[in-house]
GUFI-473464 format. One line per 3 residues: number of its first residue (from 1); their letters; for each residue x, y, z of N, C-alpha, C. Coordinates in nm, 3 decimals. Each point is the difference from the previous one (the first is absolute). Example, Ala and Ser with C-alpha at 12.3 -4.5 7.8 and 13.67 -1.06 7.14 Angstrom:
! residues 2
1	AS	1.319 -0.569 0.780 -0.089 0.119 0.000 0.090 0.120 0.000; -0.035 0.105 -0.072 0.082 0.119 0.006 -0.077 0.109 0.073 .
END
This chain:
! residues 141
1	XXX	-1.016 -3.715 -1.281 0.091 0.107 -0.035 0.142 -0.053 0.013; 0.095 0.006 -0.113 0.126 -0.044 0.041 0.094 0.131 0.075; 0.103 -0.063 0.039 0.088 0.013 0.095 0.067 0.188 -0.081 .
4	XXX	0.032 0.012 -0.122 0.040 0.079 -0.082 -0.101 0.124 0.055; -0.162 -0.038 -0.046 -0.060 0.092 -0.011 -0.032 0.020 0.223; 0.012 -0.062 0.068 0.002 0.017 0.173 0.095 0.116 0.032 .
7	XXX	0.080 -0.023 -0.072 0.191 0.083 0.016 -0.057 0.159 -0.018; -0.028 -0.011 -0.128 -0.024 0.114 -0.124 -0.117 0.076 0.115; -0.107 -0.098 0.083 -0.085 0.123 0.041 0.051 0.042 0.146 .
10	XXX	0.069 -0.066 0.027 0.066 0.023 0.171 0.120 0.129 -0.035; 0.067 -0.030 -0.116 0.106 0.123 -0.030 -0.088 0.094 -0.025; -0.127 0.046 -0.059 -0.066 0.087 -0.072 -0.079 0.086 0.150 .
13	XXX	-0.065 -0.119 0.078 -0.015 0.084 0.156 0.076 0.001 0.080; 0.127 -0.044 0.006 0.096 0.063 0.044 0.061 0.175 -0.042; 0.040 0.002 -0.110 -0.037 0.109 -0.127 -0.073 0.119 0.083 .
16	XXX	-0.132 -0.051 -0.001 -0.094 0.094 0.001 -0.019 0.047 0.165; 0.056 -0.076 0.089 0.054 0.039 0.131 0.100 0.082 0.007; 0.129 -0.049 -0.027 0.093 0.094 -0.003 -0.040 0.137 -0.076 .
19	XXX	-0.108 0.031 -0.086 0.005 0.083 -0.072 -0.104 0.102 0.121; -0.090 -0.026 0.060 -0.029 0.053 0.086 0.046 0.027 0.154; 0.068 -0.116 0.032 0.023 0.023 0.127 0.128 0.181 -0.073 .
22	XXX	0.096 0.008 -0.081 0.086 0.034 -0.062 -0.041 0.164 -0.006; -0.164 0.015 0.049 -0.049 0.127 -0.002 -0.033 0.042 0.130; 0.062 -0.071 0.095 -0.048 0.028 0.154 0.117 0.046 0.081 .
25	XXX	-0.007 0.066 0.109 0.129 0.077 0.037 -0.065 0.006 0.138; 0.135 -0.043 0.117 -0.042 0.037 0.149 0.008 0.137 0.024; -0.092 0.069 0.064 0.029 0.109 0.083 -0.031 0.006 0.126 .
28	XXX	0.107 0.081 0.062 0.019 0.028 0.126 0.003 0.133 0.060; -0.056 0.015 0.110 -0.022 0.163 0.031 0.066 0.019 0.138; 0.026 0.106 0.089 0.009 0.005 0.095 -0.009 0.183 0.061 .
31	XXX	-0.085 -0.009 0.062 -0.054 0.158 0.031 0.163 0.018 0.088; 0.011 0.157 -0.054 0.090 0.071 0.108 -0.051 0.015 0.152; -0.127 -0.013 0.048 0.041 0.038 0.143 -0.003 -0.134 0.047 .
34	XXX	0.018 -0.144 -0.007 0.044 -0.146 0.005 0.062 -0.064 -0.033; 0.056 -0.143 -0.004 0.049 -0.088 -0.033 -0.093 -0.120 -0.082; -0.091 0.026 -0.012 -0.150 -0.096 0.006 0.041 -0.004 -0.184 .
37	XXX	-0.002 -0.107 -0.052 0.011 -0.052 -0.175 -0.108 -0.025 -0.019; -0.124 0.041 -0.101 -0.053 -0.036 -0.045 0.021 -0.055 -0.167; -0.074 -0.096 0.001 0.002 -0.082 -0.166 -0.122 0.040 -0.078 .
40	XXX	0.025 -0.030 -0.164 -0.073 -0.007 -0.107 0.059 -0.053 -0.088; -0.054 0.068 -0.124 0.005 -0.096 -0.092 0.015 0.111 -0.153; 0.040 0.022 -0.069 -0.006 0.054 -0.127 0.027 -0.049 -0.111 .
43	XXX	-0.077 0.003 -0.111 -0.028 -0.090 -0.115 -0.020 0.110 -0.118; 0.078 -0.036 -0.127 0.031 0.092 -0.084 -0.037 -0.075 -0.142; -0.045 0.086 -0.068 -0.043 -0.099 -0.157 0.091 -0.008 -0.112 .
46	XXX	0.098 0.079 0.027 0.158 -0.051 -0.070 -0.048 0.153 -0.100; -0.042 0.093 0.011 -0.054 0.110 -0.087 -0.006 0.159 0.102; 0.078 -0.030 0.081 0.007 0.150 0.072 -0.086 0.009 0.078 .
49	XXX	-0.075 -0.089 0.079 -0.136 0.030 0.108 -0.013 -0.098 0.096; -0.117 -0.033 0.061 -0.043 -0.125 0.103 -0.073 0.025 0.136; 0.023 -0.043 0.049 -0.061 0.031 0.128 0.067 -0.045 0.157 .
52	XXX	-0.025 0.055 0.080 0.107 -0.012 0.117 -0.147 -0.033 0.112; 0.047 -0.080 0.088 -0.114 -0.054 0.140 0.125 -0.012 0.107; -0.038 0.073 0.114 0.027 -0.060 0.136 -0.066 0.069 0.105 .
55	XXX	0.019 -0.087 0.092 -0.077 0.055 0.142 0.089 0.037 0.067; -0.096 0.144 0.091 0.067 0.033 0.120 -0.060 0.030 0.095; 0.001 -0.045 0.106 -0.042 0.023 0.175 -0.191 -0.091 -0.040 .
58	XXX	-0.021 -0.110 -0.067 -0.049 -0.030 -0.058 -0.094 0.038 -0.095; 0.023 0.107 -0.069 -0.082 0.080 -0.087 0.064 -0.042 -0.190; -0.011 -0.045 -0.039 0.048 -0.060 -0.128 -0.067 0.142 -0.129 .
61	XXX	0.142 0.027 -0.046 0.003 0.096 -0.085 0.035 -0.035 -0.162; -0.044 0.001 -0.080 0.010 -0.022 -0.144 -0.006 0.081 -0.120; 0.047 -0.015 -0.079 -0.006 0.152 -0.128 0.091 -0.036 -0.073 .
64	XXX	-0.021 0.059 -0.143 0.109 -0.009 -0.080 0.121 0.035 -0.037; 0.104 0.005 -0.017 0.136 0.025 -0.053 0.049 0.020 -0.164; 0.027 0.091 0.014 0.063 0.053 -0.120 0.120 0.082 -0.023 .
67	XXX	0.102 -0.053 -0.066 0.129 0.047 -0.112 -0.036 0.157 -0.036; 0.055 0.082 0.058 -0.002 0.131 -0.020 0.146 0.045 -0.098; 0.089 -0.021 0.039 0.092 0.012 -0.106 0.159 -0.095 0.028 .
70	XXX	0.050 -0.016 -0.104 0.137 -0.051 0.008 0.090 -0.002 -0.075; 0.144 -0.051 -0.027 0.063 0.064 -0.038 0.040 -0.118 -0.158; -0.074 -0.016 -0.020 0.009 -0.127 -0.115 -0.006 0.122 -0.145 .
73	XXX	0.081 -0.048 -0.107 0.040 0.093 -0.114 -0.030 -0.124 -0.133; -0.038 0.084 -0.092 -0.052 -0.042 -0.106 0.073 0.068 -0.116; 0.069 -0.038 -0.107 0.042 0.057 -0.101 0.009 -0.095 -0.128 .
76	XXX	0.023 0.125 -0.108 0.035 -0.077 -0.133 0.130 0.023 -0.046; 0.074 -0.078 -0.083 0.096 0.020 -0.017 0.046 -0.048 -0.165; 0.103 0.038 -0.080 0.023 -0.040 -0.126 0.141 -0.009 0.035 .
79	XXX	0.047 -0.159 -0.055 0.159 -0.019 0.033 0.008 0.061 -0.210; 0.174 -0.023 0.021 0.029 -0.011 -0.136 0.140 -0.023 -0.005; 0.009 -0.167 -0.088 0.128 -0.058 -0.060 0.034 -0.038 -0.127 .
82	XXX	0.104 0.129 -0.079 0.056 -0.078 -0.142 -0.133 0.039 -0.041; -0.055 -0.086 -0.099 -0.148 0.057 -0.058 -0.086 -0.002 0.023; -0.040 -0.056 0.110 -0.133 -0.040 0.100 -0.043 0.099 0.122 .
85	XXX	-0.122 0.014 0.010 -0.076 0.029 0.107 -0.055 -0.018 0.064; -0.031 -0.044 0.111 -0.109 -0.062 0.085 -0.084 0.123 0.078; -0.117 -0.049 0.040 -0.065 0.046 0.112 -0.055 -0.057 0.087 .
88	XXX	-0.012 0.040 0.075 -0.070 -0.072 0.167 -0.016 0.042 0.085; -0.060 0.000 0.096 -0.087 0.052 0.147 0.078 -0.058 0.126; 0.038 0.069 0.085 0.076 -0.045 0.106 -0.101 0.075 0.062 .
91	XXX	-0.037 -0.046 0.176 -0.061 -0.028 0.083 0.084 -0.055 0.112; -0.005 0.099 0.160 0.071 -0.063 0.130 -0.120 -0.015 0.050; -0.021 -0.097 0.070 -0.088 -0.021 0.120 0.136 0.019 0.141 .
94	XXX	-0.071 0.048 0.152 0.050 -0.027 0.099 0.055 0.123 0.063; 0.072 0.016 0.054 0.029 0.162 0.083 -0.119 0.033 0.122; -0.048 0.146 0.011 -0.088 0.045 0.068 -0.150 -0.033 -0.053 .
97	XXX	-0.075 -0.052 0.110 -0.154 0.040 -0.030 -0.095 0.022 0.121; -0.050 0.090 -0.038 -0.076 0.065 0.117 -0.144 -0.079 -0.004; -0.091 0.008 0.106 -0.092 -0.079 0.010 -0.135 0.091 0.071 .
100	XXX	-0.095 -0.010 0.014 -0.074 0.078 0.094 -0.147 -0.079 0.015; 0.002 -0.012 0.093 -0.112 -0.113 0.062 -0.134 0.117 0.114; -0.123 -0.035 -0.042 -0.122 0.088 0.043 -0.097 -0.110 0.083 .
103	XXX	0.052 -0.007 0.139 -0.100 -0.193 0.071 -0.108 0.084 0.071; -0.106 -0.064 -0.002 -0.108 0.049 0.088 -0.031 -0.123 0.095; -0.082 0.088 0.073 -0.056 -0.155 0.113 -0.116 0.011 -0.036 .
106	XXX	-0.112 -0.145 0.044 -0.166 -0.009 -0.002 -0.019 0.135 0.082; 0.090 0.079 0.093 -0.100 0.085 0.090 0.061 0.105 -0.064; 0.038 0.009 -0.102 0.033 0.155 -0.086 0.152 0.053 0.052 .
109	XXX	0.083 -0.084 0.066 0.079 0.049 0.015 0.149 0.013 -0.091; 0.074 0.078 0.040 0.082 0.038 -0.144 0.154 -0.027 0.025; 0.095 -0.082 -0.112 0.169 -0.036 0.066 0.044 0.061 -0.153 .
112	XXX	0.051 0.133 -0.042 0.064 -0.005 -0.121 0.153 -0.006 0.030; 0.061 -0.082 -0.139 0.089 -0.069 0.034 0.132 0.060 -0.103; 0.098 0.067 -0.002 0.152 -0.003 -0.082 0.080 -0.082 0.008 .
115	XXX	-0.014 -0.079 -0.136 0.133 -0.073 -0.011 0.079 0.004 -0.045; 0.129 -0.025 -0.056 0.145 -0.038 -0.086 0.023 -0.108 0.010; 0.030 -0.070 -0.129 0.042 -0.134 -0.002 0.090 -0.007 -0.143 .
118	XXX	0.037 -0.125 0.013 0.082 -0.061 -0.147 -0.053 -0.070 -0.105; -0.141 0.003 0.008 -0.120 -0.045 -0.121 0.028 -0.101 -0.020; 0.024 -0.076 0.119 -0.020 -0.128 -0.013 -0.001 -0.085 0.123 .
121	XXX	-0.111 0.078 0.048 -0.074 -0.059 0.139 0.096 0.055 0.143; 0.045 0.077 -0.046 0.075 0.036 0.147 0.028 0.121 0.032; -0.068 0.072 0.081 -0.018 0.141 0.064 -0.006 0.022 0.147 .
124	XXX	0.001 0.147 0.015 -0.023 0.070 0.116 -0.030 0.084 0.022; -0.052 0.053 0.112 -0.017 0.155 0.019 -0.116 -0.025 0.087; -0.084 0.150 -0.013 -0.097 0.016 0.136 -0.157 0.003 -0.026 .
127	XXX	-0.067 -0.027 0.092 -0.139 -0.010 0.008 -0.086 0.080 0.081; -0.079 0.133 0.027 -0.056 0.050 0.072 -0.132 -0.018 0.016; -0.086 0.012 0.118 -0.125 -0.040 -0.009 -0.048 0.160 0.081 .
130	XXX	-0.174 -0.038 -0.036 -0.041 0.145 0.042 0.031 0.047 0.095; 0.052 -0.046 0.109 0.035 0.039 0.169 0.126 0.062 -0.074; 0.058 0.007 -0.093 0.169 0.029 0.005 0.114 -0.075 0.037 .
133	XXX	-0.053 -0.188 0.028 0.069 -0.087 0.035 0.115 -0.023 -0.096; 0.106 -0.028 0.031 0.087 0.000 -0.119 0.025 -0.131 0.050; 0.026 -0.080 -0.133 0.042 -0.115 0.001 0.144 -0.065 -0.096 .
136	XXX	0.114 -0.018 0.006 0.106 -0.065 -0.097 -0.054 -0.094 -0.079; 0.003 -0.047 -0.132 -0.012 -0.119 -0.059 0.089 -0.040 -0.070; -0.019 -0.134 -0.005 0.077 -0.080 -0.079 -0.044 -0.095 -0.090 .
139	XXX	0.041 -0.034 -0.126 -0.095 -0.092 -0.065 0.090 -0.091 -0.065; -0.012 -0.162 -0.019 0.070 -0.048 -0.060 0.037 -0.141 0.038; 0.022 -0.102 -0.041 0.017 -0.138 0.015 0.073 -0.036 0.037 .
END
């Protein structure tokens, strides 16, 4: 194999690393009646969803995440100059997006989760579990 085509496949799994690691996001929790941080992990498919994992008091909780709403705008538009017209589609990404995450444990236990973030891996807000534990989170690299 020459040297050209070695390059070409090391950039291409490189590529394909960055393109995944690129869907992973730290999270961090910390119950109100402690100081105690727990970690995870949340991973998103670049399409409004994913799934969120972390443990607490060693009980490891997991479930999916989903884009409930945000503030991204979509329109059409027709310019017009002298004798011409155009048309085209303008589209914002970024602002508010809300998130809402449903983790269970192997022993049935339950953490639903509210978030807000900037749709693009970085949020916060709270986590309750069936006791009524409230927890802060944070998510983000």
């Amino acid at each position: 194999m020459g040297a050209t085509m070695r390059i070409a496949r090391h950039c291409l799994s490189l590529a394909c690393c960055l393109i995944i690691a690129g869907c992973s996001w730290a999270v961090q929790m910390m119950p109100r009646d402690s100081g105690t941080i727990y970690r995870g992990i949340a991973n998103g498919n670049g399409m409004g969803s994913g799934n969120i994992s972390v443990e607490i008091d060693g009980r490891s909780y997991s479930g999916p995440k989903f884009r409930t709403a945000s503030s991204d705008s979509f329109g059409f538009f027709q310019a017009y100059g002298g004798t011409k017209s155009v048309f085209g589609v303008s589209q914002t990404f970024g602002g508010t997006v809300a998130v809402k995450a449903i983790l269970s444990s192997p022993d049935n236990r339950g953490l639903r989760c509210d978030l807000t973030g900037d749709g693009r891996g970085h949020a916060g807000g709270i986590c309750v579990d069936d006791r009524g534990r409230v927890f802060d989170v944070l998510v983000g690299n």
